[in-house]
C-alpha positions in Angstrom: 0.0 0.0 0.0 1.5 3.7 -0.4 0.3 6.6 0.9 -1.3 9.4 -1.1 0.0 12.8 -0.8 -3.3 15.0 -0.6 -3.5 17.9 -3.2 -5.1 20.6 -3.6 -8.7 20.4 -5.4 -7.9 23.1 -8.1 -10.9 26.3 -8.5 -11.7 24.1 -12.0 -13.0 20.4 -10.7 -14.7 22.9 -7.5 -16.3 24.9 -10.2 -17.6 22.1 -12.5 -19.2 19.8 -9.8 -21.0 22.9 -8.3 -22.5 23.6 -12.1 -23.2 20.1 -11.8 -25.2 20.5 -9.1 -26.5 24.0 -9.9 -30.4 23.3 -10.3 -32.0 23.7 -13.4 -35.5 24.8 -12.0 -36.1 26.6 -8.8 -39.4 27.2 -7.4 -39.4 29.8 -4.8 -41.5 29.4 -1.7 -42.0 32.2 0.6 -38.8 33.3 -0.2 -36.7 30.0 0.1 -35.4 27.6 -2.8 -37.0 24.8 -2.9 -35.1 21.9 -4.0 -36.4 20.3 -7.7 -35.0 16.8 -8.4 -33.4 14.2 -6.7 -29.8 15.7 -7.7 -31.0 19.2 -5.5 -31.5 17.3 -2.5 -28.7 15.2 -2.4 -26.8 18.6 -3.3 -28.3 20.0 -0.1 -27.3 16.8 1.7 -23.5 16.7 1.3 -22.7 20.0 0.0 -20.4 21.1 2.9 -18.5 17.4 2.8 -17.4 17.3 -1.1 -13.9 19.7 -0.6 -13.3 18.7 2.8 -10.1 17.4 3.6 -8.8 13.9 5.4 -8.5 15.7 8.6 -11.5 17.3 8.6 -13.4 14.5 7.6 -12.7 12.4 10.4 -13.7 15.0 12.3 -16.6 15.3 11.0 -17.3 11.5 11.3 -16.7 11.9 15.4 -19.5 14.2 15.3 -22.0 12.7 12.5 -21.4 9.2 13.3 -23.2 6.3 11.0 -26.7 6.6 9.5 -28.6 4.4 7.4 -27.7 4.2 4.3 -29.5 6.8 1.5 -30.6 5.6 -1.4 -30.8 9.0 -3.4 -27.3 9.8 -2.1 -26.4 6.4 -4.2 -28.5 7.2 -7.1 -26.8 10.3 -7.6 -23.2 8.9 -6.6 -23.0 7.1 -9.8 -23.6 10.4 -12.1 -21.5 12.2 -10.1 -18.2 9.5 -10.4 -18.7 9.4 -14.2 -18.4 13.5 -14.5 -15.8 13.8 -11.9 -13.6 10.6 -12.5 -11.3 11.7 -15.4 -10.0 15.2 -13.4 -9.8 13.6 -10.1 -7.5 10.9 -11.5 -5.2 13.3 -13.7 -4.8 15.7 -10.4 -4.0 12.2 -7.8 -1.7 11.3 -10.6 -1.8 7.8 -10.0 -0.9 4.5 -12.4 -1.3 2.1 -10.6 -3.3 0.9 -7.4 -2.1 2.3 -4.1 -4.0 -0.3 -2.6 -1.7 -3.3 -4.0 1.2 -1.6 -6.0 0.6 -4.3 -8.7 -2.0 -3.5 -11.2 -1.6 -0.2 -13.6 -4.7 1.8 -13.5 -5.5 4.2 -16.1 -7.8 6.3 -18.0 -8.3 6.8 -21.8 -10.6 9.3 -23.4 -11.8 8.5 -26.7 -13.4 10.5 -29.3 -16.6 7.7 -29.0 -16.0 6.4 -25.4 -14.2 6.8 -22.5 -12.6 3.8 -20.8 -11.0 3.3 -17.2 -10.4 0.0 -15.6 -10.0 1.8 -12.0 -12.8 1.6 -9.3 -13.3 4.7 -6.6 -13.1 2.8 -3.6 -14.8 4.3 -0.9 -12.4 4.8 2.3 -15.5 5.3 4.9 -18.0 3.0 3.2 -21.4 4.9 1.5 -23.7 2.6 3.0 -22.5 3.7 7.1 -21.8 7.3 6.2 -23.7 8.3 2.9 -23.3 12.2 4.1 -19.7 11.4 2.7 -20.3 9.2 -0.6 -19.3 12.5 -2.8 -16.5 13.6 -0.6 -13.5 13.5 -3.0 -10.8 13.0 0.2 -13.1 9.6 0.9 -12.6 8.5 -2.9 -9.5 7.0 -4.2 -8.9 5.0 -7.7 -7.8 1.1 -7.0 -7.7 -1.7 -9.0 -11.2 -4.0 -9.5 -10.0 -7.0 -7.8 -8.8 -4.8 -4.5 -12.1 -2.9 -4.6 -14.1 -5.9 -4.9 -12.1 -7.1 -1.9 -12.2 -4.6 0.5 -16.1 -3.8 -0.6 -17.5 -1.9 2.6 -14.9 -3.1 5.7 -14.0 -0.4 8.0 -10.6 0.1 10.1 -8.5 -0.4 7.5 -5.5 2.2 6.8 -6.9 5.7 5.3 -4.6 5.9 2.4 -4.8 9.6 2.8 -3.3 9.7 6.4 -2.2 7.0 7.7 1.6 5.7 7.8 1.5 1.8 6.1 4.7 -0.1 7.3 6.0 -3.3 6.1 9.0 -4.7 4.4 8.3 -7.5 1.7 11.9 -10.1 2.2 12.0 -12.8 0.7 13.5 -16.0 2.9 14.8 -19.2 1.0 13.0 -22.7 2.1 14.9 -24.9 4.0 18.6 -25.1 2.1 17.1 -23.4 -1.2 18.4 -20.3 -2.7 17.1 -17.1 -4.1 17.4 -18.1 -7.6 15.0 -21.2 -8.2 11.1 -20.2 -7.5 10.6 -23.2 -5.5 13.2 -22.2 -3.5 12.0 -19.0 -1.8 9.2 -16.9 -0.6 8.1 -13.3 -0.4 6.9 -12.5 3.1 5.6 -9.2 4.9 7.6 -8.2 7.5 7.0 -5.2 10.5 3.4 -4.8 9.7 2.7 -1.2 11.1 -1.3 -0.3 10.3 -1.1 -3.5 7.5 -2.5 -6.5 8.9 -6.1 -6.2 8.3 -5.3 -4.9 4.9 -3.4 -8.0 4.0 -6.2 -10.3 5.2 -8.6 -8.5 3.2 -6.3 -8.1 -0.2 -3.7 -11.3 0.3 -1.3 -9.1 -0.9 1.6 -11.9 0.4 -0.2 -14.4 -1.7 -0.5 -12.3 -4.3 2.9 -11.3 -5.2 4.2 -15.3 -4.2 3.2 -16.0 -7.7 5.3 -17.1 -10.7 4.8 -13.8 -12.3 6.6 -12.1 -9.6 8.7 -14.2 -8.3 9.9 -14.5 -12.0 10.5 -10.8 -11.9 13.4 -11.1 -8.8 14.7 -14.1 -10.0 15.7 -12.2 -12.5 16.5 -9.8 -10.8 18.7 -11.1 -8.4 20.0 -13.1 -11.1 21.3 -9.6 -12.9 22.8 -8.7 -9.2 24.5 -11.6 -8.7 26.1 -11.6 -12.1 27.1 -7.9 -11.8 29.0 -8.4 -8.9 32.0 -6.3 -7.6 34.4 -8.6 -9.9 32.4 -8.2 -13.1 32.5 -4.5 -12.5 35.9 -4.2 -12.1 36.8 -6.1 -15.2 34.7 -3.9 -16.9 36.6 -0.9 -16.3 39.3 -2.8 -16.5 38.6 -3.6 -20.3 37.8 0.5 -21.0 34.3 0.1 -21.8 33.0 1.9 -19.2 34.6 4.8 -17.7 33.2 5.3 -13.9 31.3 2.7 -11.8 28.5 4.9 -12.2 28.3 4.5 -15.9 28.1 1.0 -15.7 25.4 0.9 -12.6 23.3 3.5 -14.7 23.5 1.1 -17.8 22.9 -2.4 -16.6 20.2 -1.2 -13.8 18.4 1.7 -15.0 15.0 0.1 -15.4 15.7 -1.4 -11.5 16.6 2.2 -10.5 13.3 3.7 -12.2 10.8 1.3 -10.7 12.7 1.8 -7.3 12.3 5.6 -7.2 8.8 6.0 -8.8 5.3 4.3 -6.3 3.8 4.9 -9.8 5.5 1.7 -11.2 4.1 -1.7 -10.9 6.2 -3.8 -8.2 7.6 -0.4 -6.5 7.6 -1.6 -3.3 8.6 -5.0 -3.9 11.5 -4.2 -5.5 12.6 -1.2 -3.3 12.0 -3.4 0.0 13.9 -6.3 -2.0 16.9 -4.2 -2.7 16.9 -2.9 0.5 17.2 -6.0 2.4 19.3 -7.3 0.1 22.0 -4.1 0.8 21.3 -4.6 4.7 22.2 -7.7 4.2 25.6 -6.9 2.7 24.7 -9.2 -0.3 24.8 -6.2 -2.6 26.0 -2.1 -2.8 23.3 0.8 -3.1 21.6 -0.1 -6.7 19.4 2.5 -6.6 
């Protein structure tokens, strides 16, 4: 899981979801607006939640509480996702699902049809607190198999807030080694805020199979063959003029995925390397 930096929700997206809103027919009676359709009233419902921030809306959560659910507060949820889901994706900047750090997420406009194969997951789920179904700081773009797995579960991590610590190793079985997939496993280690979200996701199961263990086998395959030898001999042979150079060369596509939680597999492979240096097996990669 990695955390979200919150952002600002530029004057734009504020000014088209409150057109959105902005009723089409008012009736005035004795002096008041009265509310038209079904899009009014859930307008007057959650109005002062949409912008809120993380903080505030767990603040406002100690003081609202749970309520039945609210069925026009759903009806209009789904309109309200379809015109606000393209700019609140570009702005979070996300490509791939914060829940897992596995699957790319992403969003294509077409000339005929949009397409997205993200889900907003709800952080506070719509059915306890529908006052905050529209609230943008309680939406964030994951993956369809996390969604479908969290679905409406409570004290999980806010992805907004909250710190998530672990450390993915990986531990051979018995006298195996890290190069044969039988051999090992990837683990979660220090869970810090992570547990429940691992029951719910199986985030250790998921990334213990082939496709990613594949992925640091070959890997640590490329680490153990670049070894402090191999780089020596080639600067000896005047290929290569700095260590740098050749560390740049053979593990740029390691070093990108390392620095950016954008990439599939960031954490994986940062947590990898990292244990990997710790354990004096290899020099700062990235």
């Amino acid at each position: 899981m990695i955390k979200i930096e919150s952002v600002d929700i530029p004057k734009e997206l504020q000014n088209e979801i409150k057109d959105y809103f902005k009723p089409k027919t008012v009736e005035k009676t004795k002096g008041k607006r009265k509310p038209r359709t079904k899009k009014d009233k859930v307008y007057e419902k959650v109005k002062d939640y949409i912008f809120k921030k993380p903080q505030e809306i767990n603040e406002i959560i100690k003081r609202m509480g749970t309520v039945n659910g609210d069925k026009e507060i759903n009806d209009v949820y789904d309109g309200f996702k379809i015109k606000i889901q393209a700019f609140y994706f570009d702005i979070l900047k996300l490509r791939v699902c914060p829940y897992c750090n596995e699957t790319p997420i992403y969003y294509i406009e077409n000339s005929s049809k949009n397409y997205q194969n993200f889900e907003f997951d709800h952080i506070m789920p719509k059915d306890k607190y529908p006052y905050l179904a529209l609230s943008l700081y309680n939406l964030v773009p994951v993956c369809k198999y996390c969604n479908s797995k969290k679905g409406n579960k409570e004290g999980l991590p806010n992805i907004y807030l909250d710190e998530i610590m672990y450390n993915y190793n990986i531990i051979p079985r018995d006298d195996g080694d890290f190069i044969n997939l039988e051999d090992f496993k990837i683990i979660k280690r220090n869970l810090l805020n992570a547990d429940n979200l691992d029951k719910l996701l199986h985030l250790e199961n998921r990334y213990n199979l082939s496709l990613h263990k594949e992925y640091l086998v070959n890997l640590l395959k490329k680490i153990e063959y670049y070894n402090k030898d191999r780089i020596d001999d080639l600067l000896d042979s005047g290929l290569f003029s700095t260590k740098d150079e050749i560390l740049n060369r053979v593990f740029e596509e390691i070093r990108i995925i390392a620095n950016d939680s954008n990439k599939p597999r960031h954490k994986l492979t940062r947590d990898i390397l990292e244990q990997f240096k710790v354990l004096g097996i290899i020099e700062n990669y990235y």
